[in-house]
C-alpha positions as CSV (number, residue, x, y, z in Angstrom):
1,X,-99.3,-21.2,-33.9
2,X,-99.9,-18.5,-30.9
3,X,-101.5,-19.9,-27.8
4,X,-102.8,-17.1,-25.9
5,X,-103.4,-18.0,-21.9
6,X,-106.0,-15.8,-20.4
7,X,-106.0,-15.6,-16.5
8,X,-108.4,-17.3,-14.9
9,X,-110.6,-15.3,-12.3
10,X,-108.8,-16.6,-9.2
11,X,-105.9,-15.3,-10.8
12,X,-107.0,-12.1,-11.4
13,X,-108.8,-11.6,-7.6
14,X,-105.5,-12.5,-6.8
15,X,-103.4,-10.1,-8.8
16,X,-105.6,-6.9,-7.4
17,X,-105.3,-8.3,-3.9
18,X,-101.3,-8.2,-4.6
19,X,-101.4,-5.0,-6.1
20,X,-103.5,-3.0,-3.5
21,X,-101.2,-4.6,-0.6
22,X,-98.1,-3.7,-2.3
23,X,-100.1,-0.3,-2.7
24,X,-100.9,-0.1,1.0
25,X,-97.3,-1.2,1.7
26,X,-95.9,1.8,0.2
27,X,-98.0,4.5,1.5
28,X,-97.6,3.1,5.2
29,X,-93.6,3.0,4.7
30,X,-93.8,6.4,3.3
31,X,-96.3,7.5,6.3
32,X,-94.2,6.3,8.5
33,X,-90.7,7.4,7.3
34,X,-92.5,11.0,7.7
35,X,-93.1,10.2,10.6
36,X,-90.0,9.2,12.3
37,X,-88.5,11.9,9.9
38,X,-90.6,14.3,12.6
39,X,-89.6,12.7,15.6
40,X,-86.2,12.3,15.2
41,X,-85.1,15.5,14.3
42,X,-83.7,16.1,17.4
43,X,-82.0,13.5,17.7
44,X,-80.3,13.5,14.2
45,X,-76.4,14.0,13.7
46,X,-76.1,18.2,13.1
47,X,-78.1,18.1,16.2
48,X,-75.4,16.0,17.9
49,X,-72.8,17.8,16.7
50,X,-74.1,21.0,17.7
51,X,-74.4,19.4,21.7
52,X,-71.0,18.0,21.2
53,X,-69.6,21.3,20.8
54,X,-71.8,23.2,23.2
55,X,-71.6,21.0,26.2
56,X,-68.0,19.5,25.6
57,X,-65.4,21.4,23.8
58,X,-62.7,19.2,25.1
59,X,-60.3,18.8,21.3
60,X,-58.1,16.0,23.1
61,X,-61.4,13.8,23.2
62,X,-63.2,12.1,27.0
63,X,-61.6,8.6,26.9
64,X,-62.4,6.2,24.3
65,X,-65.2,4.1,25.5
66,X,-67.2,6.9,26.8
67,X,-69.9,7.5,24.6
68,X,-70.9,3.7,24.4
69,X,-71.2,1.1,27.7
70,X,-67.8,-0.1,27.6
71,X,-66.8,2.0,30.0
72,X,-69.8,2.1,32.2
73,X,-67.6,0.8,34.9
74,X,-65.3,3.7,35.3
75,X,-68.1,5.9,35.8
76,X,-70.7,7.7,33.7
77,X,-71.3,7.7,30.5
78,X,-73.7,8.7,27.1
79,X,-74.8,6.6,25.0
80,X,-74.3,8.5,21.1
81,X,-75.9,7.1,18.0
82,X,-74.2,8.6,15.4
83,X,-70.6,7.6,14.8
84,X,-69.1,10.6,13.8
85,X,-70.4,12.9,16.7
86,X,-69.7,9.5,18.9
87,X,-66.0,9.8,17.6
88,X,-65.1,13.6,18.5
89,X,-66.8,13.1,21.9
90,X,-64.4,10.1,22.4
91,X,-61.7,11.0,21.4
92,X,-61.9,14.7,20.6
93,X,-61.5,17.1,17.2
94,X,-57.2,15.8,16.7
95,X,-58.6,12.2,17.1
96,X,-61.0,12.7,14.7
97,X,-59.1,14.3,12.2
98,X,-56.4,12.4,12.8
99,X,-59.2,9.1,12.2
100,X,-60.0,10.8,9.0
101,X,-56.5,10.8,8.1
102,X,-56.0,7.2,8.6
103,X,-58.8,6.4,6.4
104,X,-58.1,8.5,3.6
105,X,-54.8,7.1,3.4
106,X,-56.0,3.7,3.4
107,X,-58.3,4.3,0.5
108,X,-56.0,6.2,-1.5
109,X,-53.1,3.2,-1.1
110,X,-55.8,0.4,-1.4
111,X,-56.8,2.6,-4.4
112,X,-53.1,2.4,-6.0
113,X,-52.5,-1.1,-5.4
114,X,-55.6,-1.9,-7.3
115,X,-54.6,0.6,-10.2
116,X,-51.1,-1.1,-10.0
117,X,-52.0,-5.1,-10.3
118,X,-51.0,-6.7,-13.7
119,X,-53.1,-10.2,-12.7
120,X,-56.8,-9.4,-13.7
121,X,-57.7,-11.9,-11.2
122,X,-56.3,-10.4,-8.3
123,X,-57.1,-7.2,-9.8
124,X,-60.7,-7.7,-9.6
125,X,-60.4,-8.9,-6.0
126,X,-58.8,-5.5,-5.5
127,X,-61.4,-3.7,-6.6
128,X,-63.6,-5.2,-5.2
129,X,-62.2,-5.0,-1.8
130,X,-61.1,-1.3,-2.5
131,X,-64.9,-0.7,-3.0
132,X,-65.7,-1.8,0.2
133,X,-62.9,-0.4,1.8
134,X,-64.3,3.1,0.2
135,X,-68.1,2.3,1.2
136,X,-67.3,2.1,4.9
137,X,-65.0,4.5,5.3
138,X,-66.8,7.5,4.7
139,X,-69.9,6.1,5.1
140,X,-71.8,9.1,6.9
141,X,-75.1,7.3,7.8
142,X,-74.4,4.0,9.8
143,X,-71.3,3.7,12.1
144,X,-69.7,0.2,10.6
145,X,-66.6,1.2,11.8
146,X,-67.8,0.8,15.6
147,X,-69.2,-2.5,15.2
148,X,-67.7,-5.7,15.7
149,X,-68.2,-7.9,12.6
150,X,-67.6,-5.1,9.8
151,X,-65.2,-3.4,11.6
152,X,-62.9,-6.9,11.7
153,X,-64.0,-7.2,8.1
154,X,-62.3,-3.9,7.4
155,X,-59.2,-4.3,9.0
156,X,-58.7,-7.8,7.4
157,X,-60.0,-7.0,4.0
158,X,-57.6,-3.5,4.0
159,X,-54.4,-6.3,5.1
160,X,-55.4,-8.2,1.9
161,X,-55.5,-5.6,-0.4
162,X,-51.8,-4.3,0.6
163,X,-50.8,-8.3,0.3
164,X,-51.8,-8.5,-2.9
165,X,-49.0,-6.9,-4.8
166,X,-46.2,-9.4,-2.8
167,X,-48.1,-12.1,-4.7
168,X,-48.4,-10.4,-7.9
């Protein structure tokens, strides 16, 4: 025996109401993603780039600290969103590259030492951990790298994944 329910009219008033705020919802994120799409052009990381270059082609960097407020104390300083741009200000083109470096390294080896685990347990942990290792390295949107809880995160996590094949 089938029992078809059929929704009551409250349920259905209720339904649409969902359905055309969820509708509205969209449209405004989309409206406004346009919008600050518009107004932060100028402010966007080629932009930044561009007026790194321009107004300080120092390669050996300004002093680490100097595009942030940790070093408001020695003097002035800018205050740059985007970490890349933030990076080659600080510490200049060699830094960066040399930054770059570090982190490919680190991926590549995390990378192995995954490949190279016989225990599927700590295998999986590897990979897992390699993963994230991978998603904030090169991660050209956000800076996680800059701030304080991922950044430890990072560090720790990378130490973990080169432990693991002492205890395999």
């Amino acid at each position: 025996m089938l029992i078809v329910l059929r929704p009551t009219s409250l349920q259905r008033n209720a339904f649409r109401l969902a359905l055309s705020l969820s509708v509205i919802a969209c449209i405004s994120t989309l409206l406004f993603q346009i919008n600050n799409l518009q107004n932060s052009s100028q402010h966007s990381s080629l932009f930044l780039f561009q007026w790194i270059f321009e107004s300080a082609p120092n390669l050996l960097g300004n002093g680490v600290g100097r595009a942030t407020n940790s070093a408001r104390i020695f003097g002035d300083t800018l205050f740059i969103e985007s970490f890349y741009p933030k990076l080659i200000y600080e510490i200049g083109l060699f830094g960066a590259i040399a930054f770059l470096a570090v982190t490919t390294i680190l991926t590549y080896t995390t990378f192995q030492i995954y490949r190279s685990l016989q225990n599927s347990t700590f295998k999986n942990y590897a990979l897992c951990l390699w993963m994230f290792i991978l998603f904030i390295s090169f991660n050209p949107y956000y800076y996680p790298l800059d701030t304080e809880p991922v950044a430890v995160y990072y560090w720790f996590f990378a130490g973990v994944v080169l432990a693991l094949p002492t205890l395999d």
